[in-house]
N, C-alpha and C positions, 0 to 999 in steps of 0.2 A: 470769706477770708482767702487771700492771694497763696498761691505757692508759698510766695518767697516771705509769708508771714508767719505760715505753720509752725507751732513751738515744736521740736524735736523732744521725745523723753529720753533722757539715759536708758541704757541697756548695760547688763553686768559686763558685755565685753567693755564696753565703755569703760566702766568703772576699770576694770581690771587692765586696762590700756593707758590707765593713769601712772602704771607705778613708777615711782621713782619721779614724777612729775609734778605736777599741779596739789599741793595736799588736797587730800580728799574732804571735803566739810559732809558732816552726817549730823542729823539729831532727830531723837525721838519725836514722834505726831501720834495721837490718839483718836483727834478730833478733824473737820473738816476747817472749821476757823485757822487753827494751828498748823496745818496742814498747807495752809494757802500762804502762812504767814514764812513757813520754814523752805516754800517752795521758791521764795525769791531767792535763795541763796543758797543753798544747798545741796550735792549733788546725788547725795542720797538720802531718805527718808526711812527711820526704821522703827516700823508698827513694833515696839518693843514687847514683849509678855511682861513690864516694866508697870502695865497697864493696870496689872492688879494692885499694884501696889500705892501709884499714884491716882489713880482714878477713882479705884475701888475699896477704897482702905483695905486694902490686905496684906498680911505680917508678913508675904514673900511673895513669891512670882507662882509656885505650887501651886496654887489653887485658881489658876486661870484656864482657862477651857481654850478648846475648839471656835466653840461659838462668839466666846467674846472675839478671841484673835477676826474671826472674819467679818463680825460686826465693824470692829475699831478701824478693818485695814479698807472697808468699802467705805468710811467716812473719809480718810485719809484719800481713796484714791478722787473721790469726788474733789478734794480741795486743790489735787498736783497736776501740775503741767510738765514740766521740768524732769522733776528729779527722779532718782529708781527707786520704787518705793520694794524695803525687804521687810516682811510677814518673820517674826519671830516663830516658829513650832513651839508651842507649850510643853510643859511637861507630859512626860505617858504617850505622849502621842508619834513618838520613833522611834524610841529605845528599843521595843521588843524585837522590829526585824526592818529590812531595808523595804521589803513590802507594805508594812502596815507608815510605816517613812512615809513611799512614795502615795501610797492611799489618801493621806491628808495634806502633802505639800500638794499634789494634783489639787485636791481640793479648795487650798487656800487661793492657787494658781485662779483656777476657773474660775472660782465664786468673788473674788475680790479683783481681777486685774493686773494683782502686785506683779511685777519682774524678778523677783528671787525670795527664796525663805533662807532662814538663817537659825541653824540649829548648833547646840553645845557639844562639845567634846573632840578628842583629839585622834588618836593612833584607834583607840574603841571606837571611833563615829567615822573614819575613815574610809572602810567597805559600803558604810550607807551612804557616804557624802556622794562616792563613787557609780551605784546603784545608780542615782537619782539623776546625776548630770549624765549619765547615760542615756538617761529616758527624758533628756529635753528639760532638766529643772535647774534655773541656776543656783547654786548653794553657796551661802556664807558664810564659815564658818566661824566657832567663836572656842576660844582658850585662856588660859592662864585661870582668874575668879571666874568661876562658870557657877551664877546663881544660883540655879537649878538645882547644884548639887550642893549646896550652900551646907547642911548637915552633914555630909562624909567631911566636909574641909574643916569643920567645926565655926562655922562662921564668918566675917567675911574678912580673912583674911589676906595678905599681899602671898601671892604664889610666887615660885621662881626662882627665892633665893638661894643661895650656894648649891649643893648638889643638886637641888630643882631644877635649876635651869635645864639641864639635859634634859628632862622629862619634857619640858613647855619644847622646846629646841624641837626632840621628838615627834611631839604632837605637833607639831608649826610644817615639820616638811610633810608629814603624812598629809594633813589638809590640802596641801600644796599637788601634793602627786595624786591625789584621791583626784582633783578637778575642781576643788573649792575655787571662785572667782575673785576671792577676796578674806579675808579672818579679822576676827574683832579680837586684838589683844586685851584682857582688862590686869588690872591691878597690879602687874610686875613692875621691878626694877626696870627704870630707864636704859641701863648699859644691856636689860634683856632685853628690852625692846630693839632697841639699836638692832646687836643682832642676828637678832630674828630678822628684824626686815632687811639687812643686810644680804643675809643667806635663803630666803627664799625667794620664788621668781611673782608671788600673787601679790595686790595692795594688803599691806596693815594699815587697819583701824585701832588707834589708841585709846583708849578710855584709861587715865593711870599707867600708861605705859611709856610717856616719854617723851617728847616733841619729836621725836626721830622717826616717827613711823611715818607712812606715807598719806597716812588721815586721822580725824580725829571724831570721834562721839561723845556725846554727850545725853545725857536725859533732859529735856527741855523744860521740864518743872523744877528741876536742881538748878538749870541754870540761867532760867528768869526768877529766883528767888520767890516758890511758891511755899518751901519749906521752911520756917524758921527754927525748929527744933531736928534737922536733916542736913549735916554738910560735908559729905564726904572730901577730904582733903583732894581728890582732884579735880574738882568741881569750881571751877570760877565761876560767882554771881554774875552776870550781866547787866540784871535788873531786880528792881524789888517788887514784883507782882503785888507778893502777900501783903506788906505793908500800905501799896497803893488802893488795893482792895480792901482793906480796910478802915483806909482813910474814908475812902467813898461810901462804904458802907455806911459808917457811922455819921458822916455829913447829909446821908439820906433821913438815917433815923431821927435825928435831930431835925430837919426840915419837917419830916412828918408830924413829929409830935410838938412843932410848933402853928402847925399849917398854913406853914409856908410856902409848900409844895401839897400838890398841885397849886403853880401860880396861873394868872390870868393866861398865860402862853400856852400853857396846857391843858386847858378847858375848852371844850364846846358850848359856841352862844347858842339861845333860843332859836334864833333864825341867822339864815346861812347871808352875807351882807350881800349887796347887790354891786 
């Protein structure tokens, strides 16, 4: 391959050199197919902790480890060229100090390739967002619905509204000044979204926050229509997976149990013809 062929990857400065420019396109990848698929268009890629939930049948993000995060993010990195791939931090695994932080973003860093991890919380996660881009790790941060903490919020509620806002406000410049490259707004008001991205200097990411931010995410199972009993209101379908895969399925099953399939095209003769 020639110089002037080499795909370039994004780098968080990159991303963070977007603001106010180009919207940022992000969606979840788990896999290395989906990975390759998300990498044509995308500028960022994010191994979500989302993983438990849609991969793994699990009732929240809590019970995702370590291990799966760097299983999911070395299959992802195998499928990207392109884009920055950011490593969610699971739960337990930074809360308790910016050291035991930095002990597992290093880790997620080396073992998988990824270009940045992306952990929850605002003016609290500040000092550790800090810590880490210190010591060479780019951090993304995330606020407003922060899954994670999905039980203190009682559920998954829209944060932000009337006197909230200040609080998200808060937390939006802290990340900012800590060194965050970038923050994932989720689930506010639009006019919060707005802003926020107004008054801070890093890229917003919107998930439910408003076409005004300067990117936008999404979970790539919500929004290829993998879920039919799953629709979070800001969630646009793009495609109907589920239903496609169902279709096929059940045109397989019915081939089989008429044998039909395997047809003459998909058999092996006695002897190979000459």
């Amino acid at each position: 391959m020639s110089a002037t062929n080499v795909i370039k990857s994004l780098t968080a400065s990159d991303i963070r050199g977007m603001k106010g420019d180009t919207p940022i396109v992000c969606l979840t990848a788990y896999t290395t197919p989906v990975a390759e698929i998300a990498d044509t268009a995308c500028d960022l890629i994010l191994v979500g902790d989302s993983v438990g939930m849609v991969l793994h049948g699990l009732p929240s993000t809590l019970g995702v480890t370590m291990d799966m995060m760097v299983m999911h993010a070395k299959a992802v990195a195998r499928g990207t060229k392109r884009a920055l791939i950011v490593v969610d931090m699971p739960f337990g695994s930074y809360e308790q100090s910016p050291e035991q932080a930095f002990e597992n973003a290093s880790r997620l860093m080396v073992e998988t390739g990824c270009g940045a991890v992306k952990l929850e919380g605002g003016v609290d996660m500040a000092p550790t967002i800090a810590f880490l881009v210190k010591r060479g790790i780019p951090v993304m941060a995330h606020i407003g619905l922060t899954p994670q903490a999905v039980n203190t919020f009682g559920g998954y509620k829209v944060q932000g509204r009337g006197d909230d806002g200040d609080r998200l406000m808060a937390d939006a410049r802290a990340v900012d000044e800590a060194g965050a490259f970038s923050v994932v707004i989720e689930k506010v008001p639009a006019s919060l979204g707005d802003k926020i991205t107004a008054e801070i200097s890093i890229p917003t990411v919107g998930i439910g926050a408003g076409a005004g931010c300067d990117g936008q995410v999404l979970v790539v199972d919500d929004m290829m229509g993998m879920f039919t009993n799953f629709k979070p209101k800001f969630v646009k379908r793009y495609a109907t997976v589920r239903a496609e895969g169902e279709r096929a399925v059940a045109e397989y099953a019915e081939e089989v149990r008429a044998r039909t399939f395997p047809g003459p095209e998909h058999t092996f003769a006695d002897e190979v013809k000459k």
